[in-house]
mmCIF entry with sequence, helices, sheets and N, C-alpha, C, O atoms, coordinates in Angstrom:
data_MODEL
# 
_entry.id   MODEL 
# 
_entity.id                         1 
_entity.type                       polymer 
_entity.pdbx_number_of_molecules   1 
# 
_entity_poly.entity_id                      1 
_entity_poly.type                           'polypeptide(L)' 
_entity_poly.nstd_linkage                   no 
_entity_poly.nstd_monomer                   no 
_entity_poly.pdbx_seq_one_letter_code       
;(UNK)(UNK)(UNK)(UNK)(UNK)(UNK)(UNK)(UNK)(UNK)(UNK)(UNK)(UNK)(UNK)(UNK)(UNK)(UNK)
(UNK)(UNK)(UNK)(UNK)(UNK)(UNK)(UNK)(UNK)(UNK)(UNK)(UNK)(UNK)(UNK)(UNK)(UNK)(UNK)
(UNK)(UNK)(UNK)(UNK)(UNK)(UNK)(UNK)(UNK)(UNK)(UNK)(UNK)(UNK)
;
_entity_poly.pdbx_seq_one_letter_code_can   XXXXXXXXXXXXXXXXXXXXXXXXXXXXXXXXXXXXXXXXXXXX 
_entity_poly.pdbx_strand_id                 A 
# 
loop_
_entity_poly_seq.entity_id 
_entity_poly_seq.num 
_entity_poly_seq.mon_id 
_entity_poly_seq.hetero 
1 1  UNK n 
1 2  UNK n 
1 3  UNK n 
1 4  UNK n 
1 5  UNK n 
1 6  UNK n 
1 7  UNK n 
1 8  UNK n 
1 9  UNK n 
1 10 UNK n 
1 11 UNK n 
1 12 UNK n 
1 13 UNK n 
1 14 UNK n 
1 15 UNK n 
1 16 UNK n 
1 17 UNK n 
1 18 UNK n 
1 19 UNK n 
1 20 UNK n 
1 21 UNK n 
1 22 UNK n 
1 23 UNK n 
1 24 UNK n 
1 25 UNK n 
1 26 UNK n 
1 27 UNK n 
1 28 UNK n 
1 29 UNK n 
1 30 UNK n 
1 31 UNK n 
1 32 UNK n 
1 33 UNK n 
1 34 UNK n 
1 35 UNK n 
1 36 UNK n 
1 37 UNK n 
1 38 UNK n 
1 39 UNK n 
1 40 UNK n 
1 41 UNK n 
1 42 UNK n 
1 43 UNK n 
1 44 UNK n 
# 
_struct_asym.id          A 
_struct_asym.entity_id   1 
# 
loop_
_struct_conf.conf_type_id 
_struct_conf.id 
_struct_conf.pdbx_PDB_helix_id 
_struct_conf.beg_label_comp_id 
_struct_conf.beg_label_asym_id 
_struct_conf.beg_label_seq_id 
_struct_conf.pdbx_beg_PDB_ins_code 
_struct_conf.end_label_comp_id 
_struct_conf.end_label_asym_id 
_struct_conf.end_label_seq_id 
_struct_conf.pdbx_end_PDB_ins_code 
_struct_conf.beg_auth_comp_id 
_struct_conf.beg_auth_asym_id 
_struct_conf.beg_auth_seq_id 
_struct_conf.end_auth_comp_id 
_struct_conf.end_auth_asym_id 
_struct_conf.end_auth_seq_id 
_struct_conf.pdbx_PDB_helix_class 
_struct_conf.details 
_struct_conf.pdbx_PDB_helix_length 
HELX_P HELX_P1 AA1 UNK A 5  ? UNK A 8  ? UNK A 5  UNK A 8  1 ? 4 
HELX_P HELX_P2 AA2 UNK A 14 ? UNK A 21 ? UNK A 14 UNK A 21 1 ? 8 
HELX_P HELX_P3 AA3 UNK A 24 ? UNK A 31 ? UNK A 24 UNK A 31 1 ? 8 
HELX_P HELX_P4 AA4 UNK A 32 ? UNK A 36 ? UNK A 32 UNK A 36 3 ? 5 
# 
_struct_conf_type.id          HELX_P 
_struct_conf_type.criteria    ? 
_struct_conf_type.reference   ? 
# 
loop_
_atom_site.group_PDB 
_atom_site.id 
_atom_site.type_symbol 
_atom_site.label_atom_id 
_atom_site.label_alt_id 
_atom_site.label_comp_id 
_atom_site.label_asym_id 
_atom_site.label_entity_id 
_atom_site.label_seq_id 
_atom_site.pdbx_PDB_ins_code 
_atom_site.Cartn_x 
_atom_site.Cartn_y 
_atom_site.Cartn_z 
_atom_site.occupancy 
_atom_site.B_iso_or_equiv 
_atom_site.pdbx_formal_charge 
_atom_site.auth_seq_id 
_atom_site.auth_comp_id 
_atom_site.auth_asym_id 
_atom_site.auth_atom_id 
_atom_site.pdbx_PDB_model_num 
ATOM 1   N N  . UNK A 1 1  ? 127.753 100.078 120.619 1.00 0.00 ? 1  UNK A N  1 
ATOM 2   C CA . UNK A 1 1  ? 127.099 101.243 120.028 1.00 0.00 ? 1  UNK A CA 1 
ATOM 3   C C  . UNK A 1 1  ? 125.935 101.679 120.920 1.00 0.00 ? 1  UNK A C  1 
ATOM 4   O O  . UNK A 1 1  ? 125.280 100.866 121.571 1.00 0.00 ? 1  UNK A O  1 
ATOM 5   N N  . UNK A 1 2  ? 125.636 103.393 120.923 1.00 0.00 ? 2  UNK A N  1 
ATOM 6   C CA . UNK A 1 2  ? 124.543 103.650 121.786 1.00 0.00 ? 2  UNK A CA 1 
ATOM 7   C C  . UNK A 1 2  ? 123.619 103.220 120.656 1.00 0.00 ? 2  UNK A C  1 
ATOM 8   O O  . UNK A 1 2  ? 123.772 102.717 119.543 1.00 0.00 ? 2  UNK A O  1 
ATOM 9   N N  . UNK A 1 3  ? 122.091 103.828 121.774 1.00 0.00 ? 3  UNK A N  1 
ATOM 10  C CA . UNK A 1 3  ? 120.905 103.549 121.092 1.00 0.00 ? 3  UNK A CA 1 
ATOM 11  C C  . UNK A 1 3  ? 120.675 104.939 121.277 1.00 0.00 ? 3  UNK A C  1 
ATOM 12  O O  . UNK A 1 3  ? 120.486 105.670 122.249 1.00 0.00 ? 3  UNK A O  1 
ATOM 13  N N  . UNK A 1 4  ? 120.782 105.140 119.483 1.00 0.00 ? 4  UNK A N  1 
ATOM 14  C CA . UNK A 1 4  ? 119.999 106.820 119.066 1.00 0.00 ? 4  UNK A CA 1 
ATOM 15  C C  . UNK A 1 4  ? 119.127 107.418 119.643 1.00 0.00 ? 4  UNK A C  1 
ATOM 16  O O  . UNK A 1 4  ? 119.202 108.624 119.873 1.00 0.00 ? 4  UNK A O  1 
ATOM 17  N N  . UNK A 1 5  ? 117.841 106.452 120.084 1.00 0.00 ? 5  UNK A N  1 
ATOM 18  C CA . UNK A 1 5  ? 116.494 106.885 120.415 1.00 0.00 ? 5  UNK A CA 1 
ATOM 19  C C  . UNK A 1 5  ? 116.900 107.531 121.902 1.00 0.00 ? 5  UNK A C  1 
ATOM 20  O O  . UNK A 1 5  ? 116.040 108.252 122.407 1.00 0.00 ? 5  UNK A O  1 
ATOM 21  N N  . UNK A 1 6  ? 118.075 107.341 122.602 1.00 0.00 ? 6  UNK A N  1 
ATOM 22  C CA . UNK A 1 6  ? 118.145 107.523 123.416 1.00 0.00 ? 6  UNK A CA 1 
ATOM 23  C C  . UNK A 1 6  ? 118.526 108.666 124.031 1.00 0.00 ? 6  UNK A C  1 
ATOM 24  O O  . UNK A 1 6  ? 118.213 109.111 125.134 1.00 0.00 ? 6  UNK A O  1 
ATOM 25  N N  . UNK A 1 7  ? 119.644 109.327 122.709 1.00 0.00 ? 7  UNK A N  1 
ATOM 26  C CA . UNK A 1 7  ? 120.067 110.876 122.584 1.00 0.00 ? 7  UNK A CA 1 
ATOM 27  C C  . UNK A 1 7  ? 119.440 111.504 122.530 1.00 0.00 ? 7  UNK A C  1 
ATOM 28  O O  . UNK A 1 7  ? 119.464 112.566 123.152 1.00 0.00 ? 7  UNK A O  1 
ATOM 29  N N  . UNK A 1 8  ? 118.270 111.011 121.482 1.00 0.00 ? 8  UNK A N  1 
ATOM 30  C CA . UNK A 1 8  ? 117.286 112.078 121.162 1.00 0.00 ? 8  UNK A CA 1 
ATOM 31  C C  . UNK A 1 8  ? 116.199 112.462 122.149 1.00 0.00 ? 8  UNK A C  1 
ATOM 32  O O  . UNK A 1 8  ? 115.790 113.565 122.511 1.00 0.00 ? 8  UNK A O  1 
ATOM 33  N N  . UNK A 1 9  ? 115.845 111.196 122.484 1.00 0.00 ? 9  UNK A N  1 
ATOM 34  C CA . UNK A 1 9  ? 115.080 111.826 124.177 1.00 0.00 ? 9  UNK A CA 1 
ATOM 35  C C  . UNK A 1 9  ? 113.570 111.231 123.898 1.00 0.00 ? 9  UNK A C  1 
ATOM 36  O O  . UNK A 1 9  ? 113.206 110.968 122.752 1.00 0.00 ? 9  UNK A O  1 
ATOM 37  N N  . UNK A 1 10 ? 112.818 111.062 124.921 1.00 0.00 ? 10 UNK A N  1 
ATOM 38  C CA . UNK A 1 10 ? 111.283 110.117 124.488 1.00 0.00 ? 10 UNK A CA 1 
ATOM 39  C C  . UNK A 1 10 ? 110.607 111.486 123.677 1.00 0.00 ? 10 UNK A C  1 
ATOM 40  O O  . UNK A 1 10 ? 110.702 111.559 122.452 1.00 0.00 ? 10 UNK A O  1 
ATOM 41  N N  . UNK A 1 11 ? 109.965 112.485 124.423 1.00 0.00 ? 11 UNK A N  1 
ATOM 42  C CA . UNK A 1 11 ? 109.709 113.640 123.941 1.00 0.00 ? 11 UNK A CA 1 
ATOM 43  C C  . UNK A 1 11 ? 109.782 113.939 122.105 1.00 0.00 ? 11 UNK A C  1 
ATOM 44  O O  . UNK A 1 11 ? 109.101 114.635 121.352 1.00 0.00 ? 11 UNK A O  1 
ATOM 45  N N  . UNK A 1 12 ? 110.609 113.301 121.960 1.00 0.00 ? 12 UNK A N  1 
ATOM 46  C CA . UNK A 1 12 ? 110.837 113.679 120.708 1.00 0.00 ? 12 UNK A CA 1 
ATOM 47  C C  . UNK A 1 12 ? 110.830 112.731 119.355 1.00 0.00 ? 12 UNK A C  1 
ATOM 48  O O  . UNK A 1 12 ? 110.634 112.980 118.165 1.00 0.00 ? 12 UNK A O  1 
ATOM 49  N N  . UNK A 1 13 ? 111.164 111.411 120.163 1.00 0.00 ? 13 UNK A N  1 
ATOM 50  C CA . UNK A 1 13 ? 110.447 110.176 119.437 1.00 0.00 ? 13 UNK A CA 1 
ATOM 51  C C  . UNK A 1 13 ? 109.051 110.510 119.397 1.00 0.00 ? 13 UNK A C  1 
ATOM 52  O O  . UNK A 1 13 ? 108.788 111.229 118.433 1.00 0.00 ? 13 UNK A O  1 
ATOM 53  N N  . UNK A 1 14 ? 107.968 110.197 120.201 1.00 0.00 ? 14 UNK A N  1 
ATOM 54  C CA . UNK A 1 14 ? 106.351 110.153 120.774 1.00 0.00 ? 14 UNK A CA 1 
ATOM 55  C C  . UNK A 1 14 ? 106.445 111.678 119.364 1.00 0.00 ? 14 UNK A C  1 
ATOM 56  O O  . UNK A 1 14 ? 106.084 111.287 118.254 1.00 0.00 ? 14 UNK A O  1 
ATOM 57  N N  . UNK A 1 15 ? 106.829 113.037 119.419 1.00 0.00 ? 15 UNK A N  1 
ATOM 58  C CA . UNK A 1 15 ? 105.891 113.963 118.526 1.00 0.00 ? 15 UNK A CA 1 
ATOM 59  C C  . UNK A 1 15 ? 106.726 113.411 116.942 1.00 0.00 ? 15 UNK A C  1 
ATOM 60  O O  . UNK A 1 15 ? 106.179 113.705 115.879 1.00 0.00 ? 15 UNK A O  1 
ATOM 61  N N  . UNK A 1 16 ? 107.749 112.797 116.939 1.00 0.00 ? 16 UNK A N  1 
ATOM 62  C CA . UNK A 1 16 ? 108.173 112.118 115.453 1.00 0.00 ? 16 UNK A CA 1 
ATOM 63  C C  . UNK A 1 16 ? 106.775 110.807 115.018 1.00 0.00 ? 16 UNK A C  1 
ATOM 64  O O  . UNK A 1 16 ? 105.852 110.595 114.233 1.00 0.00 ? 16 UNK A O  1 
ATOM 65  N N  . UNK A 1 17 ? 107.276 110.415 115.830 1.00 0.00 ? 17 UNK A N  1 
ATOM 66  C CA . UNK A 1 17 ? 105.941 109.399 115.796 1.00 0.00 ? 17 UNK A CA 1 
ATOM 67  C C  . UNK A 1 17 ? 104.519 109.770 115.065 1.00 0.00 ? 17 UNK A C  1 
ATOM 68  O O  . UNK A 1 17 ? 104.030 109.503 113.967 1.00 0.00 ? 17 UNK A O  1 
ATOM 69  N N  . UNK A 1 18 ? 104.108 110.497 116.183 1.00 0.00 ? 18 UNK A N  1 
ATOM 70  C CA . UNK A 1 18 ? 102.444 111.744 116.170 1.00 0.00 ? 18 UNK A CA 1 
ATOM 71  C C  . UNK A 1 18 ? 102.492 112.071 114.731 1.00 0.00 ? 18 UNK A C  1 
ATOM 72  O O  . UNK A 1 18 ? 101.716 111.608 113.895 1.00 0.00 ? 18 UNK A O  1 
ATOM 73  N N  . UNK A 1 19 ? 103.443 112.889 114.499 1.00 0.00 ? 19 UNK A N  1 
ATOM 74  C CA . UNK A 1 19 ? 103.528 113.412 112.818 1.00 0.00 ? 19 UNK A CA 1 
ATOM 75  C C  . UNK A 1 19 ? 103.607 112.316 111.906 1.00 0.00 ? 19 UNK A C  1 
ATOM 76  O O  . UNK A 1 19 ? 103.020 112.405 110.828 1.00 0.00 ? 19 UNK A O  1 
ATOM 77  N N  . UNK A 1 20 ? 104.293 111.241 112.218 1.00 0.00 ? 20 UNK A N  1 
ATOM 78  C CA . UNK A 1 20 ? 103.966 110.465 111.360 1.00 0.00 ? 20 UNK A CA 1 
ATOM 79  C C  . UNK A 1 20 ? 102.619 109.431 111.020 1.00 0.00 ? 20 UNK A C  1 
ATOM 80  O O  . UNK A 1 20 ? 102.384 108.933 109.919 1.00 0.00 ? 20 UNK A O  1 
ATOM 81  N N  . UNK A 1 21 ? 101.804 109.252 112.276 1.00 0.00 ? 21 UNK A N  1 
ATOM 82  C CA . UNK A 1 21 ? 100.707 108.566 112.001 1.00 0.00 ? 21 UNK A CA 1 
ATOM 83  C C  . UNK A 1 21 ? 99.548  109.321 111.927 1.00 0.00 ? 21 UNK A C  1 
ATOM 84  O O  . UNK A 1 21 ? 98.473  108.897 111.504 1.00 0.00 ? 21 UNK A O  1 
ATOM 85  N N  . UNK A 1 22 ? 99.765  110.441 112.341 1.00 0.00 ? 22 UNK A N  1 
ATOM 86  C CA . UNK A 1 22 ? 98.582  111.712 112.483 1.00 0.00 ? 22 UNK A CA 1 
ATOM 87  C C  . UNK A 1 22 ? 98.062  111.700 110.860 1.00 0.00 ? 22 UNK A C  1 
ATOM 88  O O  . UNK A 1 22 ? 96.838  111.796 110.956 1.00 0.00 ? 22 UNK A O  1 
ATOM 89  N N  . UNK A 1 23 ? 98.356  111.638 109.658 1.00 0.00 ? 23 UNK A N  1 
ATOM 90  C CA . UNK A 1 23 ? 97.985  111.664 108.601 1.00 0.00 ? 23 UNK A CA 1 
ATOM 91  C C  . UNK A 1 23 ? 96.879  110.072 107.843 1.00 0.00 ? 23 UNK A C  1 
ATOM 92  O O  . UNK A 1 23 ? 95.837  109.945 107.200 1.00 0.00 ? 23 UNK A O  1 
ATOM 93  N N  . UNK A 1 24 ? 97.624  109.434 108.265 1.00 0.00 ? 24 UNK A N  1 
ATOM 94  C CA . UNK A 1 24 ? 97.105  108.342 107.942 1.00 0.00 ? 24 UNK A CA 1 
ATOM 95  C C  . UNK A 1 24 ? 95.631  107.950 109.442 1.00 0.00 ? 24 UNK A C  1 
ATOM 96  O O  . UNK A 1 24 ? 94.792  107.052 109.509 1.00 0.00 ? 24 UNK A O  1 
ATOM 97  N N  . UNK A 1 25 ? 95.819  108.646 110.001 1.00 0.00 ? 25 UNK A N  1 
ATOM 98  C CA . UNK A 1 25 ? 94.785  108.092 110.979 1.00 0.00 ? 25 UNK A CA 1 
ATOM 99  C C  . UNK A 1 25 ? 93.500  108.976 110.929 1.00 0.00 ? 25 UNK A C  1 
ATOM 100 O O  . UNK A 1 25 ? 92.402  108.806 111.458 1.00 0.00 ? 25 UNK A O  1 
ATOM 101 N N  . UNK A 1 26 ? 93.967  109.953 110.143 1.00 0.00 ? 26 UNK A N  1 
ATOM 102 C CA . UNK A 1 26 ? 93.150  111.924 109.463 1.00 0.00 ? 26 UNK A CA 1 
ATOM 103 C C  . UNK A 1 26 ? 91.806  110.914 108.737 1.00 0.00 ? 26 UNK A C  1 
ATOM 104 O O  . UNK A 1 26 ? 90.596  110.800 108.935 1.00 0.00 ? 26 UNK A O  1 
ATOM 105 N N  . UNK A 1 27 ? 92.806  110.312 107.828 1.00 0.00 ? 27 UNK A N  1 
ATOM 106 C CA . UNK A 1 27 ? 92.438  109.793 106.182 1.00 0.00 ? 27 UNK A CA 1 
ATOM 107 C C  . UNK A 1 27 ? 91.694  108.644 106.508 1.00 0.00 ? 27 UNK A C  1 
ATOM 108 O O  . UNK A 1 27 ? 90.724  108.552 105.754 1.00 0.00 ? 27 UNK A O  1 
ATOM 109 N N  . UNK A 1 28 ? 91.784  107.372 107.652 1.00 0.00 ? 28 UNK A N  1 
ATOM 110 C CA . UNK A 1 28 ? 90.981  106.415 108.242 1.00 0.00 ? 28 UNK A CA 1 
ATOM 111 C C  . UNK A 1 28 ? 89.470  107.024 108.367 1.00 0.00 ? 28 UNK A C  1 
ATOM 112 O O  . UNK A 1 28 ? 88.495  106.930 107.622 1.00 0.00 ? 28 UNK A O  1 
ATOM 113 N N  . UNK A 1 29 ? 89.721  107.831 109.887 1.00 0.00 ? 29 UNK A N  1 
ATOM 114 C CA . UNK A 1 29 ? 88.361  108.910 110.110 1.00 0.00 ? 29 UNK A CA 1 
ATOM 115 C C  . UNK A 1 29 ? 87.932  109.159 109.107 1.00 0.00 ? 29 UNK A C  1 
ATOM 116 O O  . UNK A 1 29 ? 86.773  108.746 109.093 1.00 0.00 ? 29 UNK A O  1 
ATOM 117 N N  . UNK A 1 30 ? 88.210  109.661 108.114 1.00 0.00 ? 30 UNK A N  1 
ATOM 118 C CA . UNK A 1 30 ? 87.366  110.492 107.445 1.00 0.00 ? 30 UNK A CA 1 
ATOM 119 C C  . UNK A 1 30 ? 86.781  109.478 106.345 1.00 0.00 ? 30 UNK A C  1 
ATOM 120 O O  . UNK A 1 30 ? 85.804  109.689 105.626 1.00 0.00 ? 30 UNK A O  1 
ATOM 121 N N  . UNK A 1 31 ? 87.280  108.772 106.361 1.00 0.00 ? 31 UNK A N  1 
ATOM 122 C CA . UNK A 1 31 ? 86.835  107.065 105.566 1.00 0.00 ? 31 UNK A CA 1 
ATOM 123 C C  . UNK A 1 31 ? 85.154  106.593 106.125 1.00 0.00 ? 31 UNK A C  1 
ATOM 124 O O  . UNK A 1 31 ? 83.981  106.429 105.787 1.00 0.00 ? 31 UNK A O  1 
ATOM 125 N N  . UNK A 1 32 ? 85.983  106.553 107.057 1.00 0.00 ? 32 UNK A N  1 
ATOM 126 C CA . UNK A 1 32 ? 85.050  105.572 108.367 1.00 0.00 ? 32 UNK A CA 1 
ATOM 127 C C  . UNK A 1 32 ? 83.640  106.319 108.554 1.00 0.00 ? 32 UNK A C  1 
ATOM 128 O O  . UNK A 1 32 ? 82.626  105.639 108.710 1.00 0.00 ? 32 UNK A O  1 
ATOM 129 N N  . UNK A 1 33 ? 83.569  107.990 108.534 1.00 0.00 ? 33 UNK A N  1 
ATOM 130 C CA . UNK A 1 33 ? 82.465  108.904 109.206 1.00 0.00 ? 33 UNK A CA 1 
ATOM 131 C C  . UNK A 1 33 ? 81.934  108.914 107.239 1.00 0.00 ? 33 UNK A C  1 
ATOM 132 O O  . UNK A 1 33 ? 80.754  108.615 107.055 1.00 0.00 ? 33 UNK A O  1 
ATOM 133 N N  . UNK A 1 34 ? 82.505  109.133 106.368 1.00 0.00 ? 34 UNK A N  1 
ATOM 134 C CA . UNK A 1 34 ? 81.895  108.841 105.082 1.00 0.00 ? 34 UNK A CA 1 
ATOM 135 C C  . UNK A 1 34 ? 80.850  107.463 104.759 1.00 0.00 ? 34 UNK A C  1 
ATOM 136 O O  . UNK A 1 34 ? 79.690  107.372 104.357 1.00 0.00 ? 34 UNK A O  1 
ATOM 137 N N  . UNK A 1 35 ? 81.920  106.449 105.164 1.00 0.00 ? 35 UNK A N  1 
ATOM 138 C CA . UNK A 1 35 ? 80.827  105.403 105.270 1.00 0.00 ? 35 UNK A CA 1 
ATOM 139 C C  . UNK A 1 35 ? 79.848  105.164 106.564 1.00 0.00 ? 35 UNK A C  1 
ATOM 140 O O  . UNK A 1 35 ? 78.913  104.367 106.642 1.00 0.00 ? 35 UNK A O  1 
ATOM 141 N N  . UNK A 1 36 ? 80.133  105.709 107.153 1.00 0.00 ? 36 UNK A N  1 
ATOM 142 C CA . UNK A 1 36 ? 78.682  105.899 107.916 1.00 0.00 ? 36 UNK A CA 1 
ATOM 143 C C  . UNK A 1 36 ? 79.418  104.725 109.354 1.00 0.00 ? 36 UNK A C  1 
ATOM 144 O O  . UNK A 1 36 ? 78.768  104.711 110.399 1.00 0.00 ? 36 UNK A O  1 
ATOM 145 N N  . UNK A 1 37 ? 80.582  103.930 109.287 1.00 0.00 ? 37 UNK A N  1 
ATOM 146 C CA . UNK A 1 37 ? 80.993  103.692 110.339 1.00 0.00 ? 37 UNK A CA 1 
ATOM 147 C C  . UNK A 1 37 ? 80.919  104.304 111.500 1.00 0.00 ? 37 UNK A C  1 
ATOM 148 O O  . UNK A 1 37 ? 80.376  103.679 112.411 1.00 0.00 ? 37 UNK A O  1 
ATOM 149 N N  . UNK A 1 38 ? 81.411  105.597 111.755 1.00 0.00 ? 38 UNK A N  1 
ATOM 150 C CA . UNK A 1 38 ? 82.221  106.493 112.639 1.00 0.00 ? 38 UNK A CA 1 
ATOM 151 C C  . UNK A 1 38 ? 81.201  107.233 112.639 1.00 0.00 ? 38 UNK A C  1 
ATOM 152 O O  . UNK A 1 38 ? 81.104  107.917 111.620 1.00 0.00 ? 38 UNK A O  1 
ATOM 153 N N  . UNK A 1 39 ? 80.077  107.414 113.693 1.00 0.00 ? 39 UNK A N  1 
ATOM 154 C CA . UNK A 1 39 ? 79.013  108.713 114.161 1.00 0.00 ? 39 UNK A CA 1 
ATOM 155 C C  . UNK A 1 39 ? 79.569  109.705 115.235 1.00 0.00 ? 39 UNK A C  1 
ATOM 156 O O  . UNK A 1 39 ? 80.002  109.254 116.296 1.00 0.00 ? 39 UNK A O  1 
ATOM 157 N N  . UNK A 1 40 ? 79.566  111.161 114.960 1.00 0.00 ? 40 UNK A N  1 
ATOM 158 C CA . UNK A 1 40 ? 79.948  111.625 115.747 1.00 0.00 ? 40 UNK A CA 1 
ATOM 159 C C  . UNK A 1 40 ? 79.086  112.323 116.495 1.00 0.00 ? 40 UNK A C  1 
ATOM 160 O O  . UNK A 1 40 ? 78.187  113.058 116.086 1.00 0.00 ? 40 UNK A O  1 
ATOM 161 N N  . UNK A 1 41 ? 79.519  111.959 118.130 1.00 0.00 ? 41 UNK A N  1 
ATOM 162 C CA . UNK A 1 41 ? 78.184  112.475 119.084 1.00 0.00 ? 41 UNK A CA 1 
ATOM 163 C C  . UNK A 1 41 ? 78.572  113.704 119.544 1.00 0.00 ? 41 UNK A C  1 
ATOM 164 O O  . UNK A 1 41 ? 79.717  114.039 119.847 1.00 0.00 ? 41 UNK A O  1 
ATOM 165 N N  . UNK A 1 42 ? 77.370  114.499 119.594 1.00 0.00 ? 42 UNK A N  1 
ATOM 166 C CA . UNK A 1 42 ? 77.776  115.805 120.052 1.00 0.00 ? 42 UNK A CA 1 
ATOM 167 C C  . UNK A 1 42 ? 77.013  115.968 121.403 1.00 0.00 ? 42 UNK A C  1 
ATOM 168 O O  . UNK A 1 42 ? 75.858  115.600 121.187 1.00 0.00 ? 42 UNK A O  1 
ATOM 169 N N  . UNK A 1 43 ? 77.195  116.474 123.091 1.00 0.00 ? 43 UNK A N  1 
ATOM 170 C CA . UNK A 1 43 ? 76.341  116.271 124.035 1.00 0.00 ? 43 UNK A CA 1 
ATOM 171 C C  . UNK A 1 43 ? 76.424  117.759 124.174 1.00 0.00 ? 43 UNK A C  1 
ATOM 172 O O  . UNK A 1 43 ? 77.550  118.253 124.101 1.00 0.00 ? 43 UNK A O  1 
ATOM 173 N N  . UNK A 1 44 ? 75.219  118.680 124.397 1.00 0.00 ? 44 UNK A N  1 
ATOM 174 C CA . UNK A 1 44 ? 75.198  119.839 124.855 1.00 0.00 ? 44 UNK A CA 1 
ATOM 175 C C  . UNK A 1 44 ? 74.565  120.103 125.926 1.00 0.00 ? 44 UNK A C  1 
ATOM 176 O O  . UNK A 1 44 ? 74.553  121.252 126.368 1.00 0.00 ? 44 UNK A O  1 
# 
């Protein structure tokens, strides 16, 4: 048997991927900068 991932192409695994952890990693941040973990620096 082939390997699916392989038809489909890297390109397209990597943005399946992205969409899938992009939400849960949203919801971490915004955890993290609430509790005062996560400071965000701004340099001008």
């Amino acid at each position: 048997m082939s390997n699916p991932m392989v038809a489909v192409g890297p390109d397209a695994v990597v943005g399946a991927v992205v969409r899938l952890l992009t939400p849960p990693l949203c919801e971490l941040y915004a955890v993290l900068m609430r509790a005062g973990v996560v400071v965000v620096v701004v340099d001008d």
